[in-house]
C-alpha positions in Angstrom: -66.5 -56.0 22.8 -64.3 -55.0 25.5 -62.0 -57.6 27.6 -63.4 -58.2 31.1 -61.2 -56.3 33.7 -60.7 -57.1 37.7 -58.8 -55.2 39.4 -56.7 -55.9 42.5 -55.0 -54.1 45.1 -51.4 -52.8 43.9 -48.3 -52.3 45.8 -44.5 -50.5 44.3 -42.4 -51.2 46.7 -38.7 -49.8 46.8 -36.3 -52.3 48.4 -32.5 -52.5 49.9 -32.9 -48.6 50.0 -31.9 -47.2 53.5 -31.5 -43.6 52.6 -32.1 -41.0 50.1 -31.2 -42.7 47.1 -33.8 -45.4 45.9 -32.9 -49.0 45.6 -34.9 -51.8 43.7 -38.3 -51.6 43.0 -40.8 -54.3 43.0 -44.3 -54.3 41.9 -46.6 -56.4 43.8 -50.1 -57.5 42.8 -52.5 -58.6 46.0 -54.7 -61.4 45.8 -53.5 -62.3 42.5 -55.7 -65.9 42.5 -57.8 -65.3 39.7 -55.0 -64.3 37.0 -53.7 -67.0 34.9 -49.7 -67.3 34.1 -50.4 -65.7 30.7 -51.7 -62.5 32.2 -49.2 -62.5 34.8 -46.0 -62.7 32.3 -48.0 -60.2 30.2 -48.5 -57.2 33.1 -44.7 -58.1 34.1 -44.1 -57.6 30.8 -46.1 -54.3 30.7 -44.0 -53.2 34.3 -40.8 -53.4 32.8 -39.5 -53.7 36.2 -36.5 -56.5 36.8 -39.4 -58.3 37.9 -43.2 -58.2 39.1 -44.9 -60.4 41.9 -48.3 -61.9 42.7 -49.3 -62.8 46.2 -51.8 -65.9 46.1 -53.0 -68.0 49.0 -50.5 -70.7 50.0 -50.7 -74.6 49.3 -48.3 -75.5 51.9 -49.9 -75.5 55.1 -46.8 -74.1 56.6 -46.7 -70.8 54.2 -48.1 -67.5 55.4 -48.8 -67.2 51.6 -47.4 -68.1 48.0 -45.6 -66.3 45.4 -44.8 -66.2 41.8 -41.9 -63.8 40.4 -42.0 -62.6 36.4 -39.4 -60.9 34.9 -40.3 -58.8 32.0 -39.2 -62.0 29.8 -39.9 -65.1 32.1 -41.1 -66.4 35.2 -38.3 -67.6 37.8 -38.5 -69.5 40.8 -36.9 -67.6 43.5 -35.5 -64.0 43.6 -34.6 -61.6 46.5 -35.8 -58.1 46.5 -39.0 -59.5 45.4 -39.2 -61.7 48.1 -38.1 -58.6 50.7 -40.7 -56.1 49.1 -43.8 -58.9 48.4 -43.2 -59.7 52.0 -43.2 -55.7 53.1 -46.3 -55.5 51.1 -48.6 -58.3 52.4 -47.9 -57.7 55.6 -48.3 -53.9 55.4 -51.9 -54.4 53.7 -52.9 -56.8 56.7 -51.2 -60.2 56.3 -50.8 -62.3 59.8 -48.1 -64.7 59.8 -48.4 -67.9 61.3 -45.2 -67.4 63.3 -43.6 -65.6 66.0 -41.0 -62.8 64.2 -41.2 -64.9 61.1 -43.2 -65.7 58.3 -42.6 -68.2 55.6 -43.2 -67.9 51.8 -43.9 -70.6 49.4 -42.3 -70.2 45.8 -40.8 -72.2 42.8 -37.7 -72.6 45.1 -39.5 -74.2 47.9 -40.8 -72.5 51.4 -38.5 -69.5 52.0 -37.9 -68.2 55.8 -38.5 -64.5 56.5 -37.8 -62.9 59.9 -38.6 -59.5 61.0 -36.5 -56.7 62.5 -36.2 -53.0 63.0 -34.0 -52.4 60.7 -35.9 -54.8 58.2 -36.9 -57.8 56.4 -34.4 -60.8 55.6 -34.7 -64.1 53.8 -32.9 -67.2 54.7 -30.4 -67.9 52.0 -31.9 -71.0 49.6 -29.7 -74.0 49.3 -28.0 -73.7 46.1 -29.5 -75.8 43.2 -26.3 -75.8 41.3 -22.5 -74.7 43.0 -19.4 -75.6 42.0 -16.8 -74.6 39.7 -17.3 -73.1 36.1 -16.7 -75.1 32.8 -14.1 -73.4 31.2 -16.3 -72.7 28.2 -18.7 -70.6 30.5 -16.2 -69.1 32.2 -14.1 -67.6 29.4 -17.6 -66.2 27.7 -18.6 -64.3 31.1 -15.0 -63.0 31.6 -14.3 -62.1 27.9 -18.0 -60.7 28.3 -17.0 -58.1 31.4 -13.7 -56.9 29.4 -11.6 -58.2 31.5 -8.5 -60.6 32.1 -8.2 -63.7 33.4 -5.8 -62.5 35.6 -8.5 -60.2 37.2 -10.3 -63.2 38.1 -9.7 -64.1 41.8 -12.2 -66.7 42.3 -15.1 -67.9 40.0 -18.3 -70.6 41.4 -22.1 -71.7 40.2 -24.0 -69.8 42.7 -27.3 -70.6 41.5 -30.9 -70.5 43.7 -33.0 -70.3 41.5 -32.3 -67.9 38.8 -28.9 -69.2 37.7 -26.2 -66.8 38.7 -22.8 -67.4 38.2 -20.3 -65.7 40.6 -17.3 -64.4 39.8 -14.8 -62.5 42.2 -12.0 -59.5 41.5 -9.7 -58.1 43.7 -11.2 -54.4 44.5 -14.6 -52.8 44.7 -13.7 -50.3 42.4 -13.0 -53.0 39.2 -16.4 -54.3 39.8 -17.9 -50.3 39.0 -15.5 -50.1 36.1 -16.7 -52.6 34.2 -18.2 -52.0 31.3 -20.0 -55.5 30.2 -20.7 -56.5 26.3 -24.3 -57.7 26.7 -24.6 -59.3 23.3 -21.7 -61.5 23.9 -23.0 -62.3 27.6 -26.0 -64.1 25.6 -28.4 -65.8 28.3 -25.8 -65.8 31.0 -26.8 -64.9 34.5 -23.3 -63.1 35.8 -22.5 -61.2 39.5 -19.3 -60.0 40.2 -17.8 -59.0 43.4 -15.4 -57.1 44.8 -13.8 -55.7 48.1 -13.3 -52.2 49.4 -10.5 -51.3 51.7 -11.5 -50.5 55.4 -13.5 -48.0 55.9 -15.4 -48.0 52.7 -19.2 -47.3 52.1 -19.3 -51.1 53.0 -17.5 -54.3 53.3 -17.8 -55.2 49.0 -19.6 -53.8 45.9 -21.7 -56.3 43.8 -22.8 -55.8 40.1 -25.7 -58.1 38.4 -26.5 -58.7 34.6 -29.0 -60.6 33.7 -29.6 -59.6 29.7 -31.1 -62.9 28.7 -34.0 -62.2 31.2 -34.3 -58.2 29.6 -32.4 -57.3 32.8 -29.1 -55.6 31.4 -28.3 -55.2 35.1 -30.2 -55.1 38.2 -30.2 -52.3 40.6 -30.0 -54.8 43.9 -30.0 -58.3 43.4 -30.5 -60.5 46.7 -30.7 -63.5 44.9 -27.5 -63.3 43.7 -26.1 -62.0 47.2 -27.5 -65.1 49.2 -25.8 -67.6 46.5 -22.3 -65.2 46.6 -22.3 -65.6 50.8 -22.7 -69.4 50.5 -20.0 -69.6 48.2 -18.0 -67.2 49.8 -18.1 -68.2 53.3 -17.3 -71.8 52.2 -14.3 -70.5 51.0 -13.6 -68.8 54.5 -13.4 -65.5 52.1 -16.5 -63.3 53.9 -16.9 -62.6 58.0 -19.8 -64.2 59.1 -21.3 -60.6 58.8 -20.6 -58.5 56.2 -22.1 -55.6 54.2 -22.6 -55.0 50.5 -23.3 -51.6 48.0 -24.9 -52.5 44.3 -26.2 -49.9 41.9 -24.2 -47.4 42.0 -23.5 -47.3 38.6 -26.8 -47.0 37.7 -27.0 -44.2 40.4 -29.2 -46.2 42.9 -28.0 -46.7 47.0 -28.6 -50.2 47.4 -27.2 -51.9 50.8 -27.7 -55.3 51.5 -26.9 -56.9 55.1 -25.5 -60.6 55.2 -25.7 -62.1 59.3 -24.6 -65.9 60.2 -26.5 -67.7 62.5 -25.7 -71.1 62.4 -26.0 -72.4 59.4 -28.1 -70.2 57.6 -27.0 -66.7 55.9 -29.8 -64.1 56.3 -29.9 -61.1 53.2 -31.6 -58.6 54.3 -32.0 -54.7 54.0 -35.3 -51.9 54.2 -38.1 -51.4 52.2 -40.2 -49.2 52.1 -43.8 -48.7 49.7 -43.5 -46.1 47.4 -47.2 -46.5 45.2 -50.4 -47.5 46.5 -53.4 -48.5 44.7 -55.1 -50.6 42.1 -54.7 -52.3 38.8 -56.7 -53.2 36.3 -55.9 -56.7 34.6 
């Protein structure tokens, strides 16, 4: 007898991709209520995407609406892009924030701040659940892991939201693209690396982001991993209160991500734009 199947309004949704070149995509199930966990991690599974979102109805009266973010492997608390192109997404296919220019999403982190612009969506940087530096253990697996020196290494932090990134910072924009990362030896470690260009490069730093133990060798665009980097960073007085950041090109994508300061609070941000419509059957 066959399985029962619903199906629910579907949205692909290409984010951090301002021009030609795509960025990260996103697939984005609507009105996901009915779907238990199991069939969630399985169609996240089935996407193969870095990770797959459903949009439910909130249970914080102060969310415009709740989400849940699968990787292929696991389900995570918090991520970026996701939360860029789930927002895009429910708000193209009719959502009405409760705000003026903002909306706010509820998710295993906690409730995440969204603001509107021309240019794009951005998410207020998440408090870091874990900062600080690396135990020496850690640390010499994720460098030895990259191929590289220690003497590469200019800085090195926790910079976990949420997924559990670890940070680690070179000299030049150009060592970050030439690494060349042993993934077995990386095991379940979360690792980004940064690094700057000279002026007048494509833009202010390049970012790379592997994430094997989640079946992410490395993601495309990562703002996750960006929002924990420009806390640590601009603790460390190392990053302008606005900066710029190019990821994926090794994997030939065109990712840019913006970083603003206001106050307090780092904004990540960048376009999105949706690239399949339609309906799924689970």
């Amino acid at each position: 007898m066959a399985a029962v199947v619903n199906e629910y309004p579907f949205s692909q949704v290409d984010v951090f991709a301002p021009g030609p070149k795509p960025g990260n995509p996103v697939a984005v199930v609507h009105d996901a209520d009915g779907l238990s966990t199991e069939q969630m991690q399985s169609f996240a599974n089935w996407t193969n995407l870095s990770e797959t979102t459903f949009l439910l109805r909130p249970s914080h009266p102060d969310a415009d609406y709740r989400l849940r973010i699968f990787t292929p492997r696991a389900e995570i608390p918090f991520a970026g892009h996701p939360t860029l192109g789930s927002a895009h997404a429910w708000l193209e296919n009719g959502g009405q924030p409760q705000g003026e220019g903002e909306l706010v999403q509820e998710c295993g982190a906690g409730l995440v701040n969204i603001k509107r612009a021309e240019d794009g969506l951005s998410f207020a940087a998440p408090p870091l659940r874990r900062s600080g530096p690396v135990e020496p253990a850690v640390l010499e697996q994720a460098v030895a892991s990259l191929g590289i020196g220690h003497e590469q290494v200019l800085g090195s932090n926790w910079v976990d939201n949420g997924p559990g990134w670890l940070g680690i910072r070179l000299a030049t924009a150009q060592q970050v693209v030439n690494l060349e990362p042993d993934f077995s030896a990386m095991g379940d470690l979360l690792v980004g690396v940064i690094g700057a260009f000279d002026d007048g490069g494509p833009a202010d730093f390049e970012v790379r982001a592997f994430a094997p133990g989640l079946d992410v060798p490395e993601d495309p665009v990562t703002g996750s991993l960006n929002a924990g980097l420009a806390l640590w960073l601009r603790g460390e007085g190392v990053v302008a209160a606005d900066y710029t950041v190019r990821q994926g090109t090794v994997l030939g994508r065109g990712g840019l991500v913006t970083v603003t300061s206001e106050a307090e609070t780092m904004w990540v941000g960048g376009a999105s734009r949706t690239v399949v419509r339609g309906v799924v059957g689970l």
